[in-house]
C-alpha positions as CSV (number, residue, x, y, z in Angstrom):
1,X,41.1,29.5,119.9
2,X,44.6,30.0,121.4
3,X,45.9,31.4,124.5
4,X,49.4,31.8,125.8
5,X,49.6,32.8,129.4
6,X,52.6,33.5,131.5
7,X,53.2,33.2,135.3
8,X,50.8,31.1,137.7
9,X,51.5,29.2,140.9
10,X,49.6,25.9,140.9
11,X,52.0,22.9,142.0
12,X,53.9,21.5,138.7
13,X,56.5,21.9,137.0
14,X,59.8,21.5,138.5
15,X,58.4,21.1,142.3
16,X,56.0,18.2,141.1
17,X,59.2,16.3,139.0
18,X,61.3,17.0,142.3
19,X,58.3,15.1,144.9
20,X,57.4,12.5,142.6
21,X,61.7,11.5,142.0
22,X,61.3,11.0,146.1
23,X,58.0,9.0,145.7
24,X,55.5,11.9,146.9
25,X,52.6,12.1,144.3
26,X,51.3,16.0,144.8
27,X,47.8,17.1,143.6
28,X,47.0,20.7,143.0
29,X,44.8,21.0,146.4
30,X,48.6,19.7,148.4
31,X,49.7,22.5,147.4
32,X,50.0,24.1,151.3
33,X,50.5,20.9,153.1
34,X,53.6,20.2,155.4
35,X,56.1,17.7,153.9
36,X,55.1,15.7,156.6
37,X,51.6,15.2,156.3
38,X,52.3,14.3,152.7
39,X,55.0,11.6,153.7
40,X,58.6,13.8,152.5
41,X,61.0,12.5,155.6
42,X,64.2,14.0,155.9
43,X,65.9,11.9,153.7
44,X,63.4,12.5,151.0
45,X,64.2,16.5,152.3
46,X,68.3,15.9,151.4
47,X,67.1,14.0,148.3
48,X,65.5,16.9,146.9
49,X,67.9,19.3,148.6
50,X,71.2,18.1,146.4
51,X,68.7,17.7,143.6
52,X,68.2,21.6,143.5
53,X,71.8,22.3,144.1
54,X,73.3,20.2,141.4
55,X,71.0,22.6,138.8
56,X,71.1,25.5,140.8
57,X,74.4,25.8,142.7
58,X,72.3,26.8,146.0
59,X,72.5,24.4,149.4
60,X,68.8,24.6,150.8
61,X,69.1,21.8,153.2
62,X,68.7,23.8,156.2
63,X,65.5,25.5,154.9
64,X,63.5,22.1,154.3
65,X,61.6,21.1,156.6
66,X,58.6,18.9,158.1
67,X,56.6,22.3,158.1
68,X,57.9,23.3,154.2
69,X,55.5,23.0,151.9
70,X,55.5,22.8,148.0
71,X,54.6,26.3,147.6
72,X,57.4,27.3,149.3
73,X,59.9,25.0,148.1
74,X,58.8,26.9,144.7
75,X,59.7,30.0,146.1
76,X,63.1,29.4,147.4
77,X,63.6,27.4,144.0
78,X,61.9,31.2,142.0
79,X,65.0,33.5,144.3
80,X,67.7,31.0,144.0
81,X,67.3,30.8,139.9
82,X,65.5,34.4,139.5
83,X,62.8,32.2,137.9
84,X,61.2,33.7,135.0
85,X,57.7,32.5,134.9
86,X,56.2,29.4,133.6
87,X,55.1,29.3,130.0
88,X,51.9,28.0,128.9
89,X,49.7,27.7,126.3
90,X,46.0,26.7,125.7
91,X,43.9,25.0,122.4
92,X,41.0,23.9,121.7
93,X,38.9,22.3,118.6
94,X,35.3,21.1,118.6
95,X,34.7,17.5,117.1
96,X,31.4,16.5,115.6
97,X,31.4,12.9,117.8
98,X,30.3,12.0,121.3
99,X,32.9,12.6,124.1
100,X,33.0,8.9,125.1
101,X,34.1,8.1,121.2
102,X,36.2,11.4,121.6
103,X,37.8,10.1,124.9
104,X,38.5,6.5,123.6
105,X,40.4,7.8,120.8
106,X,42.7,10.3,121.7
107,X,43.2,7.6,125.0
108,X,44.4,5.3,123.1
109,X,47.8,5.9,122.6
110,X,48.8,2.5,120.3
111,X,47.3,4.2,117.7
112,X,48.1,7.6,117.8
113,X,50.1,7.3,114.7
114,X,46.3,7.1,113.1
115,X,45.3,10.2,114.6
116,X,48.6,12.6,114.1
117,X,50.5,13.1,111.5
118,X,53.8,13.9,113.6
119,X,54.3,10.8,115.2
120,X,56.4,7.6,113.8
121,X,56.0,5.5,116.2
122,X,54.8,4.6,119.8
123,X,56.1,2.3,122.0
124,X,53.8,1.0,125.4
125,X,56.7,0.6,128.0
126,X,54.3,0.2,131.3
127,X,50.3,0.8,131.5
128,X,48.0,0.7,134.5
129,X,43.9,0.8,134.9
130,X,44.5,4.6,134.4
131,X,47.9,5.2,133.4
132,X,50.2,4.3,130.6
133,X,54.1,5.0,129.9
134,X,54.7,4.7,126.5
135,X,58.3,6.6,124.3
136,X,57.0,8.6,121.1
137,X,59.0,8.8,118.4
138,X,58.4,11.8,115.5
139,X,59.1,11.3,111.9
140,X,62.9,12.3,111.0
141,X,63.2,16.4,110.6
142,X,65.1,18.2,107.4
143,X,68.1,16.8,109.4
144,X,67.2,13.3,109.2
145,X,67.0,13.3,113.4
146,X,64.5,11.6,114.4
147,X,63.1,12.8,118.1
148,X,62.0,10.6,120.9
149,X,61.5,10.7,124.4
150,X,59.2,8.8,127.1
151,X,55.7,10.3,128.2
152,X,53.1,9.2,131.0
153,X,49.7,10.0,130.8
154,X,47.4,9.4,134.0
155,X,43.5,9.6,133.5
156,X,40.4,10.1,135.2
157,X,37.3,9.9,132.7
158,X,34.9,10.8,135.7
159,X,35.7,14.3,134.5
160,X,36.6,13.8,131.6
161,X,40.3,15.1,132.0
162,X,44.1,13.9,131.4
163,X,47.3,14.9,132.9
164,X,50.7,14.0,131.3
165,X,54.2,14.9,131.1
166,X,57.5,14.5,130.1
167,X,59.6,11.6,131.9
168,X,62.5,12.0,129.4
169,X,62.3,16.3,129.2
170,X,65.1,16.7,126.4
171,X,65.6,20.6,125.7
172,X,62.6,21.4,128.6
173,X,62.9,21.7,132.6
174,X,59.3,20.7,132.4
175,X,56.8,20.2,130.4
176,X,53.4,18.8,131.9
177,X,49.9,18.3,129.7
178,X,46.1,18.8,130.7
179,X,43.8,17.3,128.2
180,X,40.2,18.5,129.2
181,X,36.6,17.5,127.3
182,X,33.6,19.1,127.4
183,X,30.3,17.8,126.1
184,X,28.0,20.6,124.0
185,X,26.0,17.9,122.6
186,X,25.2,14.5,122.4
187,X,27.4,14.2,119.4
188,X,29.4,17.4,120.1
189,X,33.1,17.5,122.0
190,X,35.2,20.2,122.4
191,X,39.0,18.8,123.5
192,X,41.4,21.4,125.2
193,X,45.0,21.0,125.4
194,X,46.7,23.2,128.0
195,X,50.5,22.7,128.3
196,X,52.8,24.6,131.1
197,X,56.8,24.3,130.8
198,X,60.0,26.1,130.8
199,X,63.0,25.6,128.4
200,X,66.5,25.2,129.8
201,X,68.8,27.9,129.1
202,X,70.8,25.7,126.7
203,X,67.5,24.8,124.4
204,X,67.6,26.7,120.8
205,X,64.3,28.1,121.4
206,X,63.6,30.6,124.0
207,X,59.8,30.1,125.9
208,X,58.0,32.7,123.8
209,X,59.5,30.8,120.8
210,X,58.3,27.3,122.1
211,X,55.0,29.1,123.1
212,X,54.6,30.4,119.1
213,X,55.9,26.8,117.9
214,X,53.1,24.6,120.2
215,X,50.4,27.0,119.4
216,X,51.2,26.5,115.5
217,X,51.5,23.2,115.7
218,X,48.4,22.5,118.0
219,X,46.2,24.1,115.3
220,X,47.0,21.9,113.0
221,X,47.3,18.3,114.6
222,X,43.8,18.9,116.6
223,X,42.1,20.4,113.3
224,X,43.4,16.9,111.8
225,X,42.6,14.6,114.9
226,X,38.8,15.9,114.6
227,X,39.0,15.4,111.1
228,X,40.2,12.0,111.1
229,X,37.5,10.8,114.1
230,X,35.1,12.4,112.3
231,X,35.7,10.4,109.2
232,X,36.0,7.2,111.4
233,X,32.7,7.7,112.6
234,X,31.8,7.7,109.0
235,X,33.7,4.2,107.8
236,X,31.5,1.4,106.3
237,X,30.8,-1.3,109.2
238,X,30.3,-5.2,107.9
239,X,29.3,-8.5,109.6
240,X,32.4,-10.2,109.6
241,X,34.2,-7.8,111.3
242,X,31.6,-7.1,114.4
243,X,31.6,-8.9,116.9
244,X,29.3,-11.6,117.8
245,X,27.1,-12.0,120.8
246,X,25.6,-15.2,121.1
247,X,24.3,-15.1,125.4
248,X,20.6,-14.3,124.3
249,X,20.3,-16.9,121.3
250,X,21.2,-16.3,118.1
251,X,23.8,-14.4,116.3
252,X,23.5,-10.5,117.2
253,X,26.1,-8.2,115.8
254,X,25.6,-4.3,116.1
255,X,27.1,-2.6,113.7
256,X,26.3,1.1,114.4
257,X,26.8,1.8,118.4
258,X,28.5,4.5,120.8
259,X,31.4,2.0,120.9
260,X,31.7,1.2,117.2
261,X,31.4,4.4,115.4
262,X,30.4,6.8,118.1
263,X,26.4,7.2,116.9
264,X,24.7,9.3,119.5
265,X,21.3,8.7,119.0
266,X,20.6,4.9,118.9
267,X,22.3,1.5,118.1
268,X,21.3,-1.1,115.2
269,X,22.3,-4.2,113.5
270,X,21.4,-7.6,112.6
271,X,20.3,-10.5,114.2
272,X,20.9,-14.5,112.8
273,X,18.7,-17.2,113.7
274,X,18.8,-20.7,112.8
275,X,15.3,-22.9,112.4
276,X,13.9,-22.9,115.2
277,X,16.1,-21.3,117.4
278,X,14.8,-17.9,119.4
279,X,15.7,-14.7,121.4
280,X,15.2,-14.6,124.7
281,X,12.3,-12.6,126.1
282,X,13.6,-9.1,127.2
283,X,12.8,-5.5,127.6
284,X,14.1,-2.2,126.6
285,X,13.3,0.3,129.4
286,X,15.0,3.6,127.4
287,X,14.6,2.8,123.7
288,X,11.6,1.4,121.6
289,X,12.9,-1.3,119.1
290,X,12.7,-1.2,115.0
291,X,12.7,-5.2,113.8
292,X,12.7,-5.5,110.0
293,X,12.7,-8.9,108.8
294,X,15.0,-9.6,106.0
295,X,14.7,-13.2,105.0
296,X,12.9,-15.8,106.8
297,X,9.9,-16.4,108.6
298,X,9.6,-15.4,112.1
299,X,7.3,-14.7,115.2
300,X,7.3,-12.2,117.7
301,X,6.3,-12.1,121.3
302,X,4.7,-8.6,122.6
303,X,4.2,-9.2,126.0
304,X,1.6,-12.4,125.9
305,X,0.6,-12.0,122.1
306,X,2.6,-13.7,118.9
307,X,3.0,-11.6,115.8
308,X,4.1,-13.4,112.8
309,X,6.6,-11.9,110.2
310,X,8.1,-12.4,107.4
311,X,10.6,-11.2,105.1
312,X,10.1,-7.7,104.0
313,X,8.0,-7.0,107.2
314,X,8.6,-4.9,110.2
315,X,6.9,-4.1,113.6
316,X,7.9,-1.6,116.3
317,X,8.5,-2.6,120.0
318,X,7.2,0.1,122.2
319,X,9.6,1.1,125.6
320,X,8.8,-1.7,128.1
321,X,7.2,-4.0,126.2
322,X,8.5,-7.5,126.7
323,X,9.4,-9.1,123.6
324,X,10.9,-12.5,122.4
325,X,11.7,-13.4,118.7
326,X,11.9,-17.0,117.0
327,X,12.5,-18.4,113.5
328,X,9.1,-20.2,112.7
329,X,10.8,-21.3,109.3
330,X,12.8,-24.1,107.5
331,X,15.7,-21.4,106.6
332,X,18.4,-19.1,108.4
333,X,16.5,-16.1,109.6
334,X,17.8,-12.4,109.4
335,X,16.5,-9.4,110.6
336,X,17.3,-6.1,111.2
337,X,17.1,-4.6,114.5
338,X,17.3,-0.9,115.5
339,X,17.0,0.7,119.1
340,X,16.2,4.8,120.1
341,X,16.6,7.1,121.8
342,X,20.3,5.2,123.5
343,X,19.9,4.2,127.6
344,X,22.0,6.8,129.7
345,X,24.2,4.0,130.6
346,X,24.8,0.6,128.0
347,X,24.3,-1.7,130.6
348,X,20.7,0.0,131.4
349,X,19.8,-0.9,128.0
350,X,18.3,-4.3,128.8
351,X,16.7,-6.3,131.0
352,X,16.2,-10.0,130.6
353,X,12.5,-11.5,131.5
354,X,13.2,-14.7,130.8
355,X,13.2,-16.7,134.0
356,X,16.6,-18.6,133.8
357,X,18.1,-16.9,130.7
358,X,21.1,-18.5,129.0
């Protein structure tokens, strides 16, 4: 689905590029408060002042003040330009993985080249708990020009959303970014992109033309990024490459998880042990537990009663039942473990009952 909407008044744009190059950071609810209250003095007021009349030819000095606001310094920006309005367009695609898998992989900018086709390159330049600056570079065009320019994207995964925009604008005033995620299932995403700018009268596309050419070419790189983390959900997971966690006893590797290939439903994998060497007891407060002995001789702990096992055995671990396996044998023992339905949060997964742990 595609949308492209014209006009709007939310703070961005050219007022947001003008605060943030005097060190105000504006949200969308600032949008009515005095310069003062959100820390523009007056030589962040002149700042901004010759700012607008280097592009614009206009002297507004006089008409800043502790009382403007960024609505209004939009409007005197709208008469002295005869601003046409901002351009924007809207896309969506629905992805067949959970928005946590969705969120880490489109987040993860080193390896966007691996999600779209467009890009040649990315360079980090700065990054933050919730920020990064980073240059993109596309792949050269029938002209053999190949076109970069810096980005930052700031995120806040408590709901689910993005902003970015455009440090380095190129042919563009502005261009700003809102990357949005909605859940409609447990393993069910739909991602939006919604993108306002404005072209500079020099550009060689017009705003309806840029307009046409994102909506075109948002189509196709979403319809490929869903495709692509849909197919790494799908890739083969081994041993060697998961990693290892060793703090219960034993050598536990889960292959299939949220984190490794986005499953929605449970977690599983396979547990080492050498002779005589044992799990901690432990809990599972959300999931009931799947063992499957694969070689080896073992014995279980369910609550105060041992269960012996052996290769080509299994047992199921009811929710809340304390549990604690050991190798009973002479040989290395395997074993298969598999966990559903998946805690609300990972670390609510597991509770250690073994006084002491490891």
């Amino acid at each position: 689905m595609v949308t492209a909407i014209d006009g709007g008044s939310e703070v961005g744009g050219e007022v947001e590029d003008l605060l943030r190059a005097v060190g105000t950071t504006v949200l969308a609810q600032d949008d009515g408060t005095p310069f003062g209250d959100l820390g523009v003095d007056s030589l962040a007021r002149m700042e901004i002042s010759k700012r607008v009349q280097d592009r614009y030819g206009g002297d507004i000095e006089d008409l800043l003040t502790e009382d403007t606001t960024p609505a209004a310094l939009r409007k005197i920006i709208n008469r002295l330009a005869g601003r046409r309005p901002i351009a924007r367009t809207e896309n969506h695609v629905e992805i067949a993985a959970p928005i946590g898998y969705v969120w880490a992989a489109v987040n993860d900018v080193r390896r966007w080249t691996e999600l779209f086709t467009e890009y040649a390159s990315v360079e980090v330049l700065a990054e933050g708990e919730n920020w990064v600056t980073f240059r993109l570079t596309l792949h050269p065009d029938a002209n053999g020009v190949s076109w970069s320019w810096v980005s930052r994207r700031r995120w806040n995964r408590d709901k689910w959303t993005v902003r970015a925009w455009r440090i380095e604008r190129g042919n563009f005033e502005f261009m700003r970014l809102r990357w949005s995620f909605e859940q409609l299932a447990p393993d069910r995403t739909r991602m939006t992109w919604a993108q306002e700018f404005r072209m500079k009268p020099t550009a060689p596309l017009d705003d309806a033309a840029m307009v046409q050419r994102i909506n075109t070419g948002s189509a196709v790189q979403m319809e490929i990024i869903a495709r692509r983390i849909e197919e790494r959900r799908r890739t083969v997971r081994t041993w060697d490459t998961t990693s290892s966690v060793r703090k219960r006893g034993g050598d536990m590797r889960t292959l299939i998880g949220p984190a490794a290939c986005g499953s929605a439903y449970g977690i599983s994998g396979f547990v080492e042990l050498a002779p005589g060497e044992r799990i901690d007891e432990h809990l599972h407060p959300y999931s009931e537990e799947h063992l499957l002995i694969v070689s080896g001789q073992a014995e279980i702990d369910l609550e105060d009663t041992p269960v012996p096992l052996q290769a080509k055995q299994g047992v199921l671990v009811p929710r809340n039942v304390r549990h604690r396996l050991r190798n009973t044998g002479d040989v290395p023992l395997v074993a298969v473990f598999a966990l559903s339905p998946l805690a609300p949060r990972p670390e609510l997964g597991h509770v250690d009952t073994e006084s002491g742990g490891r």
